[in-house]
N, C-alpha and C positions, 0 to 999 in steps of 0.2 A: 483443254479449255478451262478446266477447274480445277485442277489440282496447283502445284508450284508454279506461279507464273512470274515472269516479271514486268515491275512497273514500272513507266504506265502501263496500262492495260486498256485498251480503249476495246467498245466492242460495237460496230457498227451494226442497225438492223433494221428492217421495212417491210414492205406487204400491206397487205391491205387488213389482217384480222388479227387484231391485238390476242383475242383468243386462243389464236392457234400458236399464240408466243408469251405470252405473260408468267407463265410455268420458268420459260427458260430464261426470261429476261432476271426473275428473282434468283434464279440459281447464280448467275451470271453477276447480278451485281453483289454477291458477296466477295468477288474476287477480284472484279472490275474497277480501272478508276473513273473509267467515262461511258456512257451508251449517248450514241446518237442514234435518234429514233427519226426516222422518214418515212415516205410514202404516204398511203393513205391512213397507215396505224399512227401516224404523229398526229391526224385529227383527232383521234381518241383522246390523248394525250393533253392536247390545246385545250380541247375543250374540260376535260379534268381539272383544268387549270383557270379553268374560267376564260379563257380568250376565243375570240367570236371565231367559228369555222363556216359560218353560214351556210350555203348549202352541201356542203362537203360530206363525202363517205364519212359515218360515224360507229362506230358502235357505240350504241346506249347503252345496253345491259352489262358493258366492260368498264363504264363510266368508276365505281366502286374498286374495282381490283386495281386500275390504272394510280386512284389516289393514294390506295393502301403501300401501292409499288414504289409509288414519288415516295411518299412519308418514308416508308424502309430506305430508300439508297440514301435519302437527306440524310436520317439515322448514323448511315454508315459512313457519311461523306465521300458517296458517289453520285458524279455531276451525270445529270440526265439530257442532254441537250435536246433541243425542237428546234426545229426551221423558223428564221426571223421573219422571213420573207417568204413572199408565194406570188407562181403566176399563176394568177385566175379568171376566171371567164362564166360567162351566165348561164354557160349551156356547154356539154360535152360533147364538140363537133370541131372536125378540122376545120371550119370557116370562121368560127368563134372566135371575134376577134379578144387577145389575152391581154389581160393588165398584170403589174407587178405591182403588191401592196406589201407595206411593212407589217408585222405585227398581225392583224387580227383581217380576217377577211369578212369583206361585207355581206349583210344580209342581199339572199338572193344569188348570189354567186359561188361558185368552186375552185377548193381549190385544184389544180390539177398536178399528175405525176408526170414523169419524165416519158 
């Protein structure tokens, strides 16, 4: 996965703790042309970025590594990709009825995983 690879390189990854991943995603994008980040670690990510995750899984304390990680792959001219879209809902329950919003999720609400 890091030695000779060839390009593109894309490297798909999700979970829910940026933490238990952020190690390998810098490893990864020195050699990567693309990561797309999902699940609940792309709220990390979102919100890094400034766009609204409202009530969504966050880590705070990742907030700092998340931006140092964007700045490095920009660096390198490795694309980071995030979810444009989300279906989200007020509360995490099967009944919960879901909306699909573009971009930035509203206050009050989550987003949810698959």
């Amino acid at each position: 996965l890091l030695g000779s690879v060839r390009k593109p390189y894309v490297v798909v990854v999700g979970g829910a703790k940026v933490s238990d991943k952020i190690g390998v995603l810098e490893n990864l994008a020195k050699v990567a042309t693309s990561i797309l980040v999902g699940g609940a670690m792309a709220n990390t990510f979102l919100k890094a970025k400034g766009i609204g995750i409202g009530a969504s899984l966050v880590q705070e304390d990742q907030l700092e590594s998340v931006r140092a990680a964007l700045a490095s792959a920009e660096k390198r001219g490795v694309k980071i990709l995030l979810p444009s879209d989300h279906v989200v809902a007020e509360r995490f329950a099967a009944d919960a009825p879901p909306r699909i919003v573009d971009t930035s999720i509203p206050d009050g609400w989550m987003g949810l995983d698959i």
